[in-house]
Every structure is written in C-alpha cells, then in structure tokens.
N, C-alpha and C positions, 0 to 999 in steps of 0.2 A: 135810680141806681144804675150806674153803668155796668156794661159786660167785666170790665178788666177790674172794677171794685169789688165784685162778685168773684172773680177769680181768687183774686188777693186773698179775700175774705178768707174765701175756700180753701185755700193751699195756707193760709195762716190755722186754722182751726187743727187742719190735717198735721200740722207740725207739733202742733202744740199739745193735742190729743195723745201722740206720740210718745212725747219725751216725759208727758204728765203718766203715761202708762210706765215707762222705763222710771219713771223716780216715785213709782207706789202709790201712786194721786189718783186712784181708781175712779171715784165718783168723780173728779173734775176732770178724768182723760174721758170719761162718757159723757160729760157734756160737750165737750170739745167736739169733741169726734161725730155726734148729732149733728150739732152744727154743718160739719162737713158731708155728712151723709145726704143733710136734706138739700145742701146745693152741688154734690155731686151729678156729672153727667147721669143718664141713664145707665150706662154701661159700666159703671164703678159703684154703682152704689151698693151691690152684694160685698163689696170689699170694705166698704167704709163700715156697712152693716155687721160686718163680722168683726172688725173690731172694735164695734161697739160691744158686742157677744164680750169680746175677750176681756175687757174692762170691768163686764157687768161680774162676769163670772166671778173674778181677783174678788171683787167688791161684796158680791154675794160671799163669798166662802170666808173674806174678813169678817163679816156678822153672824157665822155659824150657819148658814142656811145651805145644807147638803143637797137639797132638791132643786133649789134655785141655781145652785153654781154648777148641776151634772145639766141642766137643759141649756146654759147661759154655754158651755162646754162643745155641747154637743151644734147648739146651732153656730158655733163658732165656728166648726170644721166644715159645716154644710155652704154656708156662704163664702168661706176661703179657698177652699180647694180647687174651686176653679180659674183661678188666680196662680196656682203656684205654679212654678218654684219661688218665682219670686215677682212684688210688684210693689212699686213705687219705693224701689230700695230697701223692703223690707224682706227677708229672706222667709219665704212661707215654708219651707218644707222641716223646716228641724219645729218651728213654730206648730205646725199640722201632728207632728208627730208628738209634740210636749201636748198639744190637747185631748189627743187620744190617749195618752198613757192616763194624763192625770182622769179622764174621762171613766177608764177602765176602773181606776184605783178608788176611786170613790172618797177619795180624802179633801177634807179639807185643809189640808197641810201644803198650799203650794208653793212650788220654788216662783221666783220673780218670771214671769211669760218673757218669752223667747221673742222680742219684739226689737 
C-alpha cells in the first residue's frame, strides 16, 4: 500500500463521513469517519475522533438512548475544541456551541449538527 493510496483513502473517507453526517446517514458517516480516524496523522486524530462523537450521538438519540447521545455529546466537545474555530473547512465554533446547548438540554430532539 502506497503513501499517496493511503492518503486518498484518508481524505476520501473524511469527505464522505462528512456529507453522510450532513444528509442524516448517522451510522454510515461513523463508519466513514473511523476509517479516517484510524489513518489519520497523530496530530488529527482528536478531530476525526470527535466527529465520530458527533455521528454517534445523531445516531444514538435517533434510537432513543438519552445517556448514550449526552456522553457521545459531550466527548464530542472534548476532542473538538482544540481544533476550533475552524479545521479542515469545517467551522467548529457554532458546531461547539450547538453541542453544548443540546448537551445542557438533555433532549433528544436534535436539530441537523452544525457540520
């Protein structure tokens, strides 16, 4: 396996993670986004990790499970935040602050993540 196939790879999962998070495809933007987490540099992988959080959480609170989507929430902010405001074209700060609210509010009623 070459370097730049491994890249590809990487920067294809990270895209696609992405846009499956933006069109409600919770469980397949968290596969995606694994993908990309586990061939992430060292120094990105809190970022890739956090949006797998953020995936998980959508995904958990689509099944009803309150305790699963307030931890999948909260480690969402803990591995993004040092990334923001903003990284790899996604804007983290409005992102940070939509995890915190819904975090506070304890609902599972979430609007679509700020991604």
């Amino acid at each position: 396996m070459t370097s730049r196939w491994k890249t590809e790879k990487f920067e294809s999962a990270y895209e696609a993670g992405v846009e499956l998070i933006r069109a409600g495809e919770y469980f397949a933007a968290h596969e995606e986004l694994e993908d990309a987490w586990r061939a992430a540099p060292a120094g990105e992988r809190d970022f890739f990790q956090g949006l797998v959080h953020v995936a998980v959480a959508w995904y958990q609170a689509g099944r009803g499970r309150k305790i699963g989507t307030e931890r999948q929430l909260a480690k969402a902010v803990r591995r993004l935040e040092p990334f923001a405001p903003t990284h790899r074209g996604i804007e983290l700060a409005p992102l940070l602050t939509q995890l915190r609210e819904l975090h506070e509010q304890g609902s599972l009623e979430l609007p679509p993540p700020l991604v």
